[in-house]
C-alpha positions as a Markdown table, in Angstrom:
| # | Residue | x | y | z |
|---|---|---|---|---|
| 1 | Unk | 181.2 | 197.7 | 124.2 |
| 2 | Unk | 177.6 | 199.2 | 123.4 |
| 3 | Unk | 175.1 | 197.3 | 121.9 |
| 4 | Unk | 175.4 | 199.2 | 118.1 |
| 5 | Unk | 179.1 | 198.8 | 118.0 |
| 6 | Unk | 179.0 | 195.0 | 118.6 |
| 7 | Unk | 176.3 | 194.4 | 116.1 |
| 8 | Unk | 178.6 | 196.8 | 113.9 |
| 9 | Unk | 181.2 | 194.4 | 114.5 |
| 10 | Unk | 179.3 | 191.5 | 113.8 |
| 11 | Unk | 177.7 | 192.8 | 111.0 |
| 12 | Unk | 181.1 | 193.2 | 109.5 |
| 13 | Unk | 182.4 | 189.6 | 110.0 |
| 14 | Unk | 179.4 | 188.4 | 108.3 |
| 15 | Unk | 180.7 | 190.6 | 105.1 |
| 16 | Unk | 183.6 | 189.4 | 105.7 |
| 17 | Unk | 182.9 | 185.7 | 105.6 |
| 18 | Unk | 179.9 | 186.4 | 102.7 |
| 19 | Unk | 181.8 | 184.2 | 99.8 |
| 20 | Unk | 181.6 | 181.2 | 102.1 |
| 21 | Unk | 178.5 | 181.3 | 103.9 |
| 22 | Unk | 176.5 | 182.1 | 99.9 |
| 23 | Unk | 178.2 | 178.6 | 99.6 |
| 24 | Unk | 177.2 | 177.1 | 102.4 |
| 25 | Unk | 173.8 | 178.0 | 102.4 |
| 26 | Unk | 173.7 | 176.2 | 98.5 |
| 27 | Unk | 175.0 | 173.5 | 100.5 |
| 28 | Unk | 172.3 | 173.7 | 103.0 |
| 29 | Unk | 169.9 | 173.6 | 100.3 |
| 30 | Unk | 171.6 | 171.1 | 97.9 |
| 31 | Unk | 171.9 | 168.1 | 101.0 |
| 32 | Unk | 168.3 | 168.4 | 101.9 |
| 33 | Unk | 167.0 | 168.3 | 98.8 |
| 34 | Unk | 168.9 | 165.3 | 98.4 |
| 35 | Unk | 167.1 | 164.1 | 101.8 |
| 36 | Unk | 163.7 | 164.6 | 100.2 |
| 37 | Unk | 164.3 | 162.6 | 96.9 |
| 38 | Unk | 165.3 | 160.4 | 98.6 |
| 39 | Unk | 162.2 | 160.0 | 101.1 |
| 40 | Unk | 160.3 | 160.5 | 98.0 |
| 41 | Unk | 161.7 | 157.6 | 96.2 |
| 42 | Unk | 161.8 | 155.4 | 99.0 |
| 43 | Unk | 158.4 | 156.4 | 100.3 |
| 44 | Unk | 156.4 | 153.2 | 98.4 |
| 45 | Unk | 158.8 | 150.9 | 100.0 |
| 46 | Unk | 158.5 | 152.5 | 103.4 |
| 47 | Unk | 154.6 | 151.9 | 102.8 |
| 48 | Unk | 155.2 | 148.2 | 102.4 |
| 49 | Unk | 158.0 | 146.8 | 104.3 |
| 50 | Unk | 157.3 | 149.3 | 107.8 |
| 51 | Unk | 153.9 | 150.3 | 107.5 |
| 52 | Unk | 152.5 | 147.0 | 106.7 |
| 53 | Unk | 154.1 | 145.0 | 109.0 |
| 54 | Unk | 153.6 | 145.0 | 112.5 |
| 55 | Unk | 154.1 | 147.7 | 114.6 |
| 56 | Unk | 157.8 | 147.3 | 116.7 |
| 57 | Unk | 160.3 | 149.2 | 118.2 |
| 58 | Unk | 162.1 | 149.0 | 115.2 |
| 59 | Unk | 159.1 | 150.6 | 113.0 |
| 60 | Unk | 159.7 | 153.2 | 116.0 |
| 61 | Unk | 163.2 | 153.9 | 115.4 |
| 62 | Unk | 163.0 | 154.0 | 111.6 |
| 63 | Unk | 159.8 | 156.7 | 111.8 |
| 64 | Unk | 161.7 | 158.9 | 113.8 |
| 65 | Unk | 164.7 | 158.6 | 112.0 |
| 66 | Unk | 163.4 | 159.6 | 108.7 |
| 67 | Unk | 160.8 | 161.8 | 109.7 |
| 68 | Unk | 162.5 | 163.9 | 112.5 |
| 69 | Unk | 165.3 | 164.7 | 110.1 |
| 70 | Unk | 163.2 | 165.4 | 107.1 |
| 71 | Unk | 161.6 | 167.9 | 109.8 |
| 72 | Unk | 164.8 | 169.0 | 110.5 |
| 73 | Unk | 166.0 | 169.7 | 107.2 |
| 74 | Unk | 162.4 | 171.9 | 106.4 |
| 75 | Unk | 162.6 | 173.9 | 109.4 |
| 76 | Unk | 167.0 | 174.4 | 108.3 |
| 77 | Unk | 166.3 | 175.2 | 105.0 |
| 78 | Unk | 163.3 | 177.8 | 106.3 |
| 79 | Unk | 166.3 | 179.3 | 108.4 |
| 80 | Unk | 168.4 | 179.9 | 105.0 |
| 81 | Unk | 165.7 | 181.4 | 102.9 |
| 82 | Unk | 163.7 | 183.6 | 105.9 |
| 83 | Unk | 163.2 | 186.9 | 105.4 |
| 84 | Unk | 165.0 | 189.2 | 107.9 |
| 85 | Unk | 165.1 | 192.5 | 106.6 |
| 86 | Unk | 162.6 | 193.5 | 109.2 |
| 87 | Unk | 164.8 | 192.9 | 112.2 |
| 88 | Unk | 166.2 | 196.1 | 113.0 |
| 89 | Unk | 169.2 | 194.8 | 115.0 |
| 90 | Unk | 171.1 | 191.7 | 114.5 |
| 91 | Unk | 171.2 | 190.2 | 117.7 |
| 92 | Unk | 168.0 | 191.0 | 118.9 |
| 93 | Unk | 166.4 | 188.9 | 121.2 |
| 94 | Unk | 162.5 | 189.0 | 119.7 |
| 95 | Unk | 164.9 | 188.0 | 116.2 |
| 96 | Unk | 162.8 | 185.7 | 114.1 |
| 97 | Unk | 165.7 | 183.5 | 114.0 |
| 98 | Unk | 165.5 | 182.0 | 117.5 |
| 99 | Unk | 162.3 | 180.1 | 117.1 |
| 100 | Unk | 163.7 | 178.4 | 113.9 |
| 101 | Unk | 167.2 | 177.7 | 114.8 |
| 102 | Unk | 165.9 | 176.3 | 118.3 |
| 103 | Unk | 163.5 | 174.1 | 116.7 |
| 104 | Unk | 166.2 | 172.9 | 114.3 |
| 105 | Unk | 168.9 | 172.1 | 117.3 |
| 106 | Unk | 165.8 | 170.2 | 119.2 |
| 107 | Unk | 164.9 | 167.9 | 115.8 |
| 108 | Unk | 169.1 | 167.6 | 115.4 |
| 109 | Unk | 169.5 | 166.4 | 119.4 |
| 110 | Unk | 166.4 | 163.9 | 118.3 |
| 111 | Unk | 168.6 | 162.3 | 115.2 |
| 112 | Unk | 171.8 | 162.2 | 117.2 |
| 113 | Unk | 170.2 | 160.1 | 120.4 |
| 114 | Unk | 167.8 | 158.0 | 117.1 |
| 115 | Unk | 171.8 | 156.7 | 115.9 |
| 116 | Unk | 172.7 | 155.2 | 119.0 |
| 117 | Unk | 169.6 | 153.9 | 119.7 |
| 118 | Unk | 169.5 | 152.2 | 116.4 |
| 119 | Unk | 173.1 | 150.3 | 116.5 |
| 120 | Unk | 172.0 | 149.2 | 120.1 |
| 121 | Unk | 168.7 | 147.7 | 119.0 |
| 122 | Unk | 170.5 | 146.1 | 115.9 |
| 123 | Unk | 173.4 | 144.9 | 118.1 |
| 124 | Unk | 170.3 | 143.3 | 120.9 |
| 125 | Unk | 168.9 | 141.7 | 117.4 |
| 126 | Unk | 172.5 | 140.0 | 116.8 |
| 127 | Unk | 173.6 | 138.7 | 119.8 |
| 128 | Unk | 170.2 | 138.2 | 121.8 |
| 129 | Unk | 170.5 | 138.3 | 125.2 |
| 130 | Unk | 174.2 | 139.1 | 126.1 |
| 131 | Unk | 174.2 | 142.7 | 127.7 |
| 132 | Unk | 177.4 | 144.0 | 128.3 |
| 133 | Unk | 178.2 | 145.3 | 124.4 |
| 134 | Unk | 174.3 | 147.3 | 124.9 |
| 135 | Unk | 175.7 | 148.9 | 127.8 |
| 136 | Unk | 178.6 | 150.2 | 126.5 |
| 137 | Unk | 176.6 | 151.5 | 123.6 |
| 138 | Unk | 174.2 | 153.0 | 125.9 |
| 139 | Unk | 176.7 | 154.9 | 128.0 |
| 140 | Unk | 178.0 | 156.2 | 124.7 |
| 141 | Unk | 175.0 | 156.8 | 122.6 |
| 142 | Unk | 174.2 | 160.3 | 124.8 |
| 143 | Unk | 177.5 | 162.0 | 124.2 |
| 144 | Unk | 177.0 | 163.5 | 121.0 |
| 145 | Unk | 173.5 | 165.0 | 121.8 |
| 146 | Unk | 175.3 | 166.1 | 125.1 |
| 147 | Unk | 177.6 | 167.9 | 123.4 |
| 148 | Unk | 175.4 | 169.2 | 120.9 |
| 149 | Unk | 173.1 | 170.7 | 123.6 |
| 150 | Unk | 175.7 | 172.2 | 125.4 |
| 151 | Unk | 177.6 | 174.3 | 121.8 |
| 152 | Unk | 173.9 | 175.3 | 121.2 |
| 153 | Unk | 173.4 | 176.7 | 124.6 |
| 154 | Unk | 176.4 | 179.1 | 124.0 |
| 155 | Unk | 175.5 | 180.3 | 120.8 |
| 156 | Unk | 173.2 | 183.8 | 119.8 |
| 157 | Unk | 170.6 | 183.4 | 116.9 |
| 158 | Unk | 170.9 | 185.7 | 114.2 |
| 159 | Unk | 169.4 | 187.5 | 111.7 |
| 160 | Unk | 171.7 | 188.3 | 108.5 |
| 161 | Unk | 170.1 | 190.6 | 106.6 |
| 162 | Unk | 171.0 | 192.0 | 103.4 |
| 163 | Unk | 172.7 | 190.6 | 101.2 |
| 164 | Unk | 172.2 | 187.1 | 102.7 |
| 165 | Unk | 169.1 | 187.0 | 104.6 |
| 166 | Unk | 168.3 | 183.9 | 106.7 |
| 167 | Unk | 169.7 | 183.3 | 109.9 |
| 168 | Unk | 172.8 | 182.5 | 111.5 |
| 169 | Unk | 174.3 | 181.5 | 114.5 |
| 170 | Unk | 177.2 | 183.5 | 116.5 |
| 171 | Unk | 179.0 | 181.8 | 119.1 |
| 172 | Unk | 180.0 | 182.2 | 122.2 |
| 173 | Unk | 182.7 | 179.6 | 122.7 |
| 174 | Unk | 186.6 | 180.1 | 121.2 |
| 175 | Unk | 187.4 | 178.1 | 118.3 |
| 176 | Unk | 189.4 | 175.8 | 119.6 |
| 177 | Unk | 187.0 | 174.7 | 122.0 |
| 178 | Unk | 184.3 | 174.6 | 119.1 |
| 179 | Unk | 186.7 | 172.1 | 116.9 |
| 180 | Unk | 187.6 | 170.1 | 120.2 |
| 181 | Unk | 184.2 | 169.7 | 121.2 |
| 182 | Unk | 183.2 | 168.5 | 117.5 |
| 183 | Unk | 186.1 | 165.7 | 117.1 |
| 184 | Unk | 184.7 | 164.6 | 120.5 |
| 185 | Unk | 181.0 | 164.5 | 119.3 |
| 186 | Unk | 182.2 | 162.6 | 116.2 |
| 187 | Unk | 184.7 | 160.3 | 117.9 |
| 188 | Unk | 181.6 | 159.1 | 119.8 |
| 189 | Unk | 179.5 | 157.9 | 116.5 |
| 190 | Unk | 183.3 | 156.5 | 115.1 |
| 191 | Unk | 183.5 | 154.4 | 118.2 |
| 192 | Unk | 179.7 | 152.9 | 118.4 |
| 193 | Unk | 180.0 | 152.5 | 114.5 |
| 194 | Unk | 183.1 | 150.9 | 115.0 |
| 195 | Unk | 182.2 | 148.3 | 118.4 |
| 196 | Unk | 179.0 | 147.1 | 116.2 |
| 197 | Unk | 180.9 | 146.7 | 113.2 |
| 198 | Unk | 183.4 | 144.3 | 115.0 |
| 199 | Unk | 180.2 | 142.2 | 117.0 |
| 200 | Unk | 179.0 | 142.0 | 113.7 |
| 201 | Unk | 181.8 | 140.8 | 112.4 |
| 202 | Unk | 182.5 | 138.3 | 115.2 |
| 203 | Unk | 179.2 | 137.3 | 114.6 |
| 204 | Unk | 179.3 | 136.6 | 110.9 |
| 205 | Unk | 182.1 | 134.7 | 112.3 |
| 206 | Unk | 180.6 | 132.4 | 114.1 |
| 207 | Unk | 178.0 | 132.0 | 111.7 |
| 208 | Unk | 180.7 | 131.1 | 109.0 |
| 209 | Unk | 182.3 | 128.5 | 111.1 |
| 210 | Unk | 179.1 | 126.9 | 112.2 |
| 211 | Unk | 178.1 | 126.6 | 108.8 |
| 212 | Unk | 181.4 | 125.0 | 107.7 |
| 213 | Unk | 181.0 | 122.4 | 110.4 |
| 214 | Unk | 177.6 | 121.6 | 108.5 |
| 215 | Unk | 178.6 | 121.2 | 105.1 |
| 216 | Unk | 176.9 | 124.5 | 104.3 |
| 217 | Unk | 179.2 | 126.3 | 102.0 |
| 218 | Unk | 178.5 | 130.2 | 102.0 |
| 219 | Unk | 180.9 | 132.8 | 100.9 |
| 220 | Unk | 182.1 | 135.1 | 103.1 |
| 221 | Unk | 181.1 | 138.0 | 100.7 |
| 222 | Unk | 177.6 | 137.2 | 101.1 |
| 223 | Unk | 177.9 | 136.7 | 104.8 |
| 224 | Unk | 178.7 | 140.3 | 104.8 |
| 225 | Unk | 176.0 | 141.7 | 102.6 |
| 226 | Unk | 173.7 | 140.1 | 104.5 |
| 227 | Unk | 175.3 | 141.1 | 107.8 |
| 228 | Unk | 175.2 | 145.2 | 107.0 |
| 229 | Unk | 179.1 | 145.2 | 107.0 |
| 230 | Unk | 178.8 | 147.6 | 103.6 |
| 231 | Unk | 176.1 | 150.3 | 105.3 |
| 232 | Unk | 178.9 | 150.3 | 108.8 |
| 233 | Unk | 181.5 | 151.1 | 106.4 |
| 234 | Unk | 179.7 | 153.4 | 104.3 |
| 235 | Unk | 178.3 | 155.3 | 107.7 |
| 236 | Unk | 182.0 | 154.5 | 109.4 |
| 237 | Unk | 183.4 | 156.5 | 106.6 |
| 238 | Unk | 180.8 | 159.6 | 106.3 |
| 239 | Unk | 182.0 | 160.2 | 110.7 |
| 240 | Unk | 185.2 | 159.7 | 109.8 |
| 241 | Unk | 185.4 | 162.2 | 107.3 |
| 242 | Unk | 183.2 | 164.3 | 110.0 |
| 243 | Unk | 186.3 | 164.4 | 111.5 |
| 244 | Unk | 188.4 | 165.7 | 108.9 |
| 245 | Unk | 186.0 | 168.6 | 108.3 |
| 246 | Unk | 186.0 | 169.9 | 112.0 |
| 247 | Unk | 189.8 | 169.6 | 112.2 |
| 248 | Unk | 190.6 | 171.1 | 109.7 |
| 249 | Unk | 187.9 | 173.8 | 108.6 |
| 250 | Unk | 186.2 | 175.7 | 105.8 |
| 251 | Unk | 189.1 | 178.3 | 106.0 |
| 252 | Unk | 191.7 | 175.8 | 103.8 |
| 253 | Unk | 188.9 | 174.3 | 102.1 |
| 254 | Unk | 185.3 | 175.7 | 101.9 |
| 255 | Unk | 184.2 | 171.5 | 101.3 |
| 256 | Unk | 185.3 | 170.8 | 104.8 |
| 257 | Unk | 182.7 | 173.5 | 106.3 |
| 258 | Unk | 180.0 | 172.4 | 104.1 |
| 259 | Unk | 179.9 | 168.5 | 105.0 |
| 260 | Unk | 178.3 | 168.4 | 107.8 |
| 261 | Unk | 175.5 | 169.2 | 106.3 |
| 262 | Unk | 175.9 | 166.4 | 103.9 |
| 263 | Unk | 177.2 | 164.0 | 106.8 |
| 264 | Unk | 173.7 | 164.1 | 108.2 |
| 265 | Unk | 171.9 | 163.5 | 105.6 |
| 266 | Unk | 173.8 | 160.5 | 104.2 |
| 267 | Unk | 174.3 | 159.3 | 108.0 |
| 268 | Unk | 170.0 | 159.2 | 107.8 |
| 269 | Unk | 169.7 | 157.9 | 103.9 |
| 270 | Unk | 172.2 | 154.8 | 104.9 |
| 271 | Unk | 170.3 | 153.9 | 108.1 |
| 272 | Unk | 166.9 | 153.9 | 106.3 |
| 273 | Unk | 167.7 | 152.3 | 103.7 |
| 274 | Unk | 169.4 | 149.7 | 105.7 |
| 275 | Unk | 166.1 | 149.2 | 108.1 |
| 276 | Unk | 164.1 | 148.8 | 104.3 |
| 277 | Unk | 166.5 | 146.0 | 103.6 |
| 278 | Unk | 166.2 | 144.3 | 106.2 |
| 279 | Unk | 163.7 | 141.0 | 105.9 |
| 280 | Unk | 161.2 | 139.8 | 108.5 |
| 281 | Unk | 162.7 | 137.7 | 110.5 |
| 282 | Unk | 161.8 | 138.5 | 114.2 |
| 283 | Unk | 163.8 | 138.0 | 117.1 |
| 284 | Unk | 162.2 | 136.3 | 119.8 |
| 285 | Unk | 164.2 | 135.1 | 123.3 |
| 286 | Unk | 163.2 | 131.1 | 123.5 |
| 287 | Unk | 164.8 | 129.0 | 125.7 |
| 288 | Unk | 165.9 | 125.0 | 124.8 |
| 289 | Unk | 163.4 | 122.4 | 124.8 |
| 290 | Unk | 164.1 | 121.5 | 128.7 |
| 291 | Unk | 162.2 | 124.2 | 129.9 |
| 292 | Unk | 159.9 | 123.6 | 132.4 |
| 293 | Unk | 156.1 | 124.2 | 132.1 |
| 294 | Unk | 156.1 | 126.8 | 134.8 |
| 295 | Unk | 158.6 | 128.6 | 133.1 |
| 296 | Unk | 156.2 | 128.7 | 129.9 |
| 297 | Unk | 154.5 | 131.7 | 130.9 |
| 298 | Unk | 157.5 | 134.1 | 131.7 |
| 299 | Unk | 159.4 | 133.1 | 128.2 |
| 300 | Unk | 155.9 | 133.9 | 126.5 |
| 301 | Unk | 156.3 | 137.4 | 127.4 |
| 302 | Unk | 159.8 | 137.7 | 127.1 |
| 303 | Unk | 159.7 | 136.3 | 123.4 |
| 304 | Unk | 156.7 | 138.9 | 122.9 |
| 305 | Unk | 159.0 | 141.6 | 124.8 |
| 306 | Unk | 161.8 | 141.1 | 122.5 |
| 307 | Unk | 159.5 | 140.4 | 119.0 |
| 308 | Unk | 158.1 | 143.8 | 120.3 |
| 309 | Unk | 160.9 | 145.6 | 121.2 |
| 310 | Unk | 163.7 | 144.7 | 118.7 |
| 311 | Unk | 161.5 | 143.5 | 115.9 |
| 312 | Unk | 163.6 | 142.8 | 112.7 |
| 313 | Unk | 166.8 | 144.9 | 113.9 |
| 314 | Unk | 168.6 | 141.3 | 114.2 |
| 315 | Unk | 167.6 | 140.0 | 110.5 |
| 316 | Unk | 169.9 | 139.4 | 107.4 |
| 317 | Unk | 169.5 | 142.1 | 104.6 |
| 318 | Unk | 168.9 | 141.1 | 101.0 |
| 319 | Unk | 172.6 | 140.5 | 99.3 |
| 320 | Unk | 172.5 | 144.2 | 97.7 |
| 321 | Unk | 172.9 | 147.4 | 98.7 |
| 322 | Unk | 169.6 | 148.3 | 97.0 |
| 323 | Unk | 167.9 | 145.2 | 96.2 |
| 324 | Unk | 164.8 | 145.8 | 98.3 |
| 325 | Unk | 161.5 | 146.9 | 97.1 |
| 326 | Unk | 157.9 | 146.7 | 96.2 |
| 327 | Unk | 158.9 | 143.3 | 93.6 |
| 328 | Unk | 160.6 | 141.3 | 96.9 |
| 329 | Unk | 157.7 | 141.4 | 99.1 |
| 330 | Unk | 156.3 | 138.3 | 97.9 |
| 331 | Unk | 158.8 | 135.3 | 98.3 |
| 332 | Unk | 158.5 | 132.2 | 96.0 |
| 333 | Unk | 156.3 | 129.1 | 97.3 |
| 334 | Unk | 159.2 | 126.5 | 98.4 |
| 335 | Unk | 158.5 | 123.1 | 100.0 |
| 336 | Unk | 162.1 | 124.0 | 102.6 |
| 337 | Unk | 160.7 | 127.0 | 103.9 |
| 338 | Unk | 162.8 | 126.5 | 107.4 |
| 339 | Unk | 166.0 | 125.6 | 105.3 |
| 340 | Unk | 165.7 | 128.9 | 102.9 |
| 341 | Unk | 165.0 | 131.3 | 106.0 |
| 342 | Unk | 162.1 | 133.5 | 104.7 |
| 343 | Unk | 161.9 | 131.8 | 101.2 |
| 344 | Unk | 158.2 | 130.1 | 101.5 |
| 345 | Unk | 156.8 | 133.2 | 103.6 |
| 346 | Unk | 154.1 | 135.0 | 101.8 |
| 347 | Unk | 154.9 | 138.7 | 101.7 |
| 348 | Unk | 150.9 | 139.6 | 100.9 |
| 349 | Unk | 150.1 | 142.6 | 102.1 |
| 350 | Unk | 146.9 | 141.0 | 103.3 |
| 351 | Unk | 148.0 | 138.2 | 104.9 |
| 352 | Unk | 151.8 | 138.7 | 105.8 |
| 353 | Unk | 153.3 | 135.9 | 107.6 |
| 354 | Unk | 156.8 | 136.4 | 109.1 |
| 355 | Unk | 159.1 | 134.5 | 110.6 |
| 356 | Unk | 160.6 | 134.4 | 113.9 |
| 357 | Unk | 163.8 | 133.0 | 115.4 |
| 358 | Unk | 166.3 | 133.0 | 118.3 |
| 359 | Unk | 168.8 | 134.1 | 116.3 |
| 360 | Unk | 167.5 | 135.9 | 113.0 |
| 361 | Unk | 170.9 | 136.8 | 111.3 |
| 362 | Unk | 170.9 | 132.8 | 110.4 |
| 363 | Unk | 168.0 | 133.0 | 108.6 |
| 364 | Unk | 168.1 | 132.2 | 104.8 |
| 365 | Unk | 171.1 | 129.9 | 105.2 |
| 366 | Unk | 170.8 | 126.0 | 103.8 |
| 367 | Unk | 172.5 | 123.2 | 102.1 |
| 368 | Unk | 172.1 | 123.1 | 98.4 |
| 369 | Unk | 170.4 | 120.2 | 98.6 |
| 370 | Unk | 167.3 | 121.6 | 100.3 |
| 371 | Unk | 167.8 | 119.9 | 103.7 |
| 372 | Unk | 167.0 | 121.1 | 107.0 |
| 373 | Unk | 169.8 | 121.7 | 109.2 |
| 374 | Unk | 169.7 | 123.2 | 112.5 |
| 375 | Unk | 172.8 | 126.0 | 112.8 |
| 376 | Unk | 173.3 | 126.0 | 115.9 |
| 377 | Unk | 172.4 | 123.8 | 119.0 |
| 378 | Unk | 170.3 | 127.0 | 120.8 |
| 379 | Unk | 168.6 | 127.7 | 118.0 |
| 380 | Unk | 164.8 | 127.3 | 118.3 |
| 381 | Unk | 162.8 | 128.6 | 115.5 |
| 382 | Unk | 159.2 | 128.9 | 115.5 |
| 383 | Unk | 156.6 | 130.6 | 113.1 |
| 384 | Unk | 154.4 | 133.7 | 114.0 |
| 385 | Unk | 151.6 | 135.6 | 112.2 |
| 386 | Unk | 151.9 | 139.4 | 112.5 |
| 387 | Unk | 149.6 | 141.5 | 114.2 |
């Protein structure tokens, strides 16, 4: 088949499909706008609780996060709105499509390998130095960028043209393959969602029972607002749904091709939002009081390693959804500071003074009665000023 009659050919599916990709280009538009309000509204907050602290890996993961996929979402919306009346043949390869759409699939691989990095250094801030969950996580953090790398290698860029305009993608790959690969890709963030939902929740577990054994009497509800259980489910649900949309495809349904788009974006919102709520409570690797003075040296660096590394991934969030913010920065003077976790700590943005502890997700829990209790045996908990 010549040249002209394939971009004949192709020229007429993309007529033929016009109805739904006018919508999905709306949609395109519509998710990343939500995207920016969102960074817009959030933007003080990000100023105070990640900029103003010291710098960790966790600062790290959230700046990439939110900024690679805000990149990502200029450059995609570029790709809708670009002129392309110029090209004089759809597939051509000096198309000013390929630059855009190529930048857009390097910025997407970027978000895609920033998720499983994420759960692994939240699931390293929970459960401290046990490595066999952060291994399984790491072997599958790679498979949906994998994936995605390989569909976007067997794709063409394209330039639409009148009436639509923008660019496109056509692919080179049969359908079935396409929808097999992308219930694989999503079954990947299901399952890593899934394995640090349950270590979380064995973890609250623990937590709960210690707590009994003490006479502190906490609910499990807050034990799982604090824990992040309602931003797993949230994000649990948003793949899962992922699912449903690749299976079964915009021809039934024009929602089901247009989520994705949306899946991204709240997939980023929720995990920003939960780094904002998280308080600062650093995890640091200390061993019991028996250790030896020669020892003193190496557990130094390996606290400073993992207060560097993992930061605040390990912390409790505040007990709402949304309840952080420019007014919770500055905690209320309290006389049972070690008792009240990070009540006592002076959130000035001069002066911040954070807290550190071998196991962060206990901090804030305490008797009524304002006495200090020690959760668990291992538990050392020191102070630290930031950086």
């Amino acid at each position: 088949m010549s040249s002209s009659t394939a971009d004949n050919v192709l020229a007429q599916e993309i007529l033929d499909a016009y109805a739904r990709l006018f919508v999905e280009n709306y949609c395109i538009i519509a998710s990343s706008v939500l995207l920016f309000a969102d960074t817009l509204f959030t933007f003080t907050d990000e100023v105070n609780r990640i900029w103003r602290r010291r710098f960790t890996g966790a600062t790290l993961i959230f700046v990439i996060t939110r900024w690679v996929a805000v990149a990502e979402r200029i450059v995609l919306v570029i790709s809708v709105i670009l002129p392309t009346v110029q090209d004089k043949r759809i597939q051509s390869s000096l198309c000013s499509c390929v630059p855009v759409l190529r930048t857009d699939d390097t910025l997407t691989d970027i978000s895609y390998l920033m998720f499983g990095v994420f759960m692994i250094l939240r699931v390293r801030g929970v459960w401290g130095g046990t490595w066999a969950p952060l291994l399984c996580l790491a072997l599958l953090t790679p498979i949906r960028t994998s994936i995605a790398i390989y569909v976007q290698t067997h794709y063409t860029p394209i330039a639409f043209g009148a009436p639509i305009y923008g660019c496109g993608a056509a692919y080179n790959i049969s359908n079935h393959k396409y929808t097999t690969f992308g219930v694989i890709s999503r079954l990947s963030g299901i399952t890593i969602d899934t394995a640090v939902l349950l270590l979380t929740w064995y973890k609250t577990w623990t937590i709960k029972r210690e707590s009994t054994r003490l006479g502190i009497h906490t609910p499990y509800v807050t034990l799982l607002l604090r824990d992040g259980t309602l931003y797993f489910l949230i994000i649990l649900f948003i793949q899962s749904f992922g699912i449903i949309s690749v299976s079964v495809g915009a021809l039934n349904f024009v929602l089901w091709g247009v989520w994705p788009y949306f899946d991204q974006v709240f997939t980023v919102i929720f995990l920003t939002r939960f780094m904002l709520n998280l308080r600062g409570v650093y995890l640091v690797d200390s061993d019991d009081d028996r250790r030896t003075d020669a020892a003193d040296s190496a557990a130094t660096i390996t606290m400073r390693f993992s207060s560097s590394i993992v930061g605040n991934m390990g912390a409790p969030l505040n007990s709402s959804l949304f309840s952080y913010g420019s007014s919770t920065l500055r905690a209320q003077d309290s006389d049972h500071s070690d008792a009240e976790g990070d009540a006592g700590v002076d959130w000035s943005l001069e002066d911040e003074t954070l807290e550190a502890s071998g196991d962060p997700l206990l901090a804030g829990l305490g008797r009524e009665d304002g006495e200090d209790v020690e959760m668990l045996p291992l538990d050392t908990r020191t102070r630290m000023r930031s950086a």
